[in-house]
N, C-alpha and C positions, 0 to 999 in steps of 0.2 A: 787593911784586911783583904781587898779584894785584889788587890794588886801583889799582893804575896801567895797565895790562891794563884793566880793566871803564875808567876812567877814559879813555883813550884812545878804545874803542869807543865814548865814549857810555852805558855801560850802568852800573849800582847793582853794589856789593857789600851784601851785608845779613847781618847776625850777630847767631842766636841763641842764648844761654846759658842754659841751667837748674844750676841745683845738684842734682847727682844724675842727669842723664840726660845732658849733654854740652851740644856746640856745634854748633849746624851753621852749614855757611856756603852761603847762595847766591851764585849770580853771575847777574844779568839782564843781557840783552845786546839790542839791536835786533837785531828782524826785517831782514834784508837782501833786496836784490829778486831775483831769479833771475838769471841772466844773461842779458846780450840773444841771444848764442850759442844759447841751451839748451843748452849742455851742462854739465858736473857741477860744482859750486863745488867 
């Protein structure tokens, strides 16, 4: 689910595993550009 999400976006899942300290997970996504509006995404 969440690697279809980044996938979509454009953007990396990345996963790391140690024995003994855990998993993490990021998600990179693109910088998006503000809106032409200004006002709030």
């Amino acid at each position: 689910m969440v690697r279809g999400f980044a996938d979509k976006a454009e953007g990396r899942l990345l996963v790391r595993s140690e024995v003994g300290s855990g998993t993490t997970f990021m998600v990179r996504l693109p910088q998006s550009a503000p809106p032409s509006d200004g006002g709030v995404v």
